[in-house]
C-alpha positions in Angstrom: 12.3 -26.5 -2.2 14.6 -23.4 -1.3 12.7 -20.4 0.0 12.9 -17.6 -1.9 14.7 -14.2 -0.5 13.4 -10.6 -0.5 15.2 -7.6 -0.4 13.0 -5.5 1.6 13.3 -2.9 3.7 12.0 -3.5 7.3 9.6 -0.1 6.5 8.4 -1.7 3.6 7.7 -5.2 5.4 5.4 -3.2 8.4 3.6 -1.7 5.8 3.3 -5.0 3.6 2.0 -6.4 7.3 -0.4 -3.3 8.0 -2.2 -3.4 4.7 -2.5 -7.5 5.4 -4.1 -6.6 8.9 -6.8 -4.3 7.1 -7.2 -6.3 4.6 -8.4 -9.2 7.0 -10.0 -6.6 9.1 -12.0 -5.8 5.8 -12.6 -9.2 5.6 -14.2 -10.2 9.4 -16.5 -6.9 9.5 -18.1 -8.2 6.1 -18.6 -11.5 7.9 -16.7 -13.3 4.9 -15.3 -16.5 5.5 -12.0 -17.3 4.2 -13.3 -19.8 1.7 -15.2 -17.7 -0.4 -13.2 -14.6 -0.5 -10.3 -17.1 -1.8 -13.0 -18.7 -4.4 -14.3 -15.3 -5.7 -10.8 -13.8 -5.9 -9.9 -17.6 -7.6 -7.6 -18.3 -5.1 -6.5 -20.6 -2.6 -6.9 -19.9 1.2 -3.5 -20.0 1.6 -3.2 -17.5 -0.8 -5.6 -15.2 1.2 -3.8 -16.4 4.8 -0.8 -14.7 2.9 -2.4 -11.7 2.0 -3.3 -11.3 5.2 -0.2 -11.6 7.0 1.4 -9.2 4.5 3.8 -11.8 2.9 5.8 -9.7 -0.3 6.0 -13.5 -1.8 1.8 -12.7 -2.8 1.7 -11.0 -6.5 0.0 -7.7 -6.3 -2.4 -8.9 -9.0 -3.4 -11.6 -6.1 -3.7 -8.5 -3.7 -6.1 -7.0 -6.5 -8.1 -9.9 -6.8 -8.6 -10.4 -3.0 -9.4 -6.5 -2.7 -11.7 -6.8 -5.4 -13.4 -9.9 -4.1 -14.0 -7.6 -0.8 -16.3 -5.6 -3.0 -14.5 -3.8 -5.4 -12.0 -2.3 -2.8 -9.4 -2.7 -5.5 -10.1 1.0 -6.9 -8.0 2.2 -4.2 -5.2 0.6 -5.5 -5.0 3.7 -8.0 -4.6 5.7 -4.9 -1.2 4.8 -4.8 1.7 7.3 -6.3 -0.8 9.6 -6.7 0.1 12.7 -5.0 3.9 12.4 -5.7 4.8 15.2 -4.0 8.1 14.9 -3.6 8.4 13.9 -7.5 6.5 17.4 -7.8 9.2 19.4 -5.3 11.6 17.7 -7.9 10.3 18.3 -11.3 9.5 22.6 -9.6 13.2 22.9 -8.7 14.3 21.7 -12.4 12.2 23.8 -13.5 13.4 27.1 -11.6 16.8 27.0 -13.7 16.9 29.4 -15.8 16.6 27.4 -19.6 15.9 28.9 -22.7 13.6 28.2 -25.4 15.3 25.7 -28.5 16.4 28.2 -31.3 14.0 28.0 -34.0 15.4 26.8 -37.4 14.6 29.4 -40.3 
């Protein structure tokens, strides 16, 4: 079977390998075993090895589930995007033009 290629950026990949790292860190200081982090998230241990080593091939709905099988760490996942500040710098300097109101139809 041909493996499937990933356009990701090598900034991406370290942090895809950074969250795995935590994730397994997570994982050994609740003195979980692999086996039943895998069954609660409904997994296999495979799965969870590659979650752990930060493998973009792993859905992020299997990240969710592992996270969540952690002890509801997946909460965190809202985290994410959500102070966009440079979205925000964006959307302030369209909104410095000067615009004016629509004209009002009589």
């Amino acid at each position: 079977m041909k493996k499937a290629v990933y356009n990701i950026l090598p900034e991406t990949e370290d942090i895809l390998k950074t969250m795995g790292e935590q994730i397994k860190l997570a994982r050994l200081r609740r003195d979980l075993p692999v086996e039943l982090v895998a069954e609660r998230a409904g997994i296999s241990r495979s799965s969870l090895w590659k979650v752990e080593s930060g493998s973009p091939a792993v859905a992020i709905g299997i990240y969710a589930a592992v996270l969540h099988a952690l002890g509801g760490m997946d909460k965190d996942i809202l985290l994410v995007a959500k102070d966009d500040e440079m979205g925000r710098q964006m959307q302030d300097l369209n909104l410095l033009t000067k615009k004016r109101a629509a004209r009002r139809k009589k």
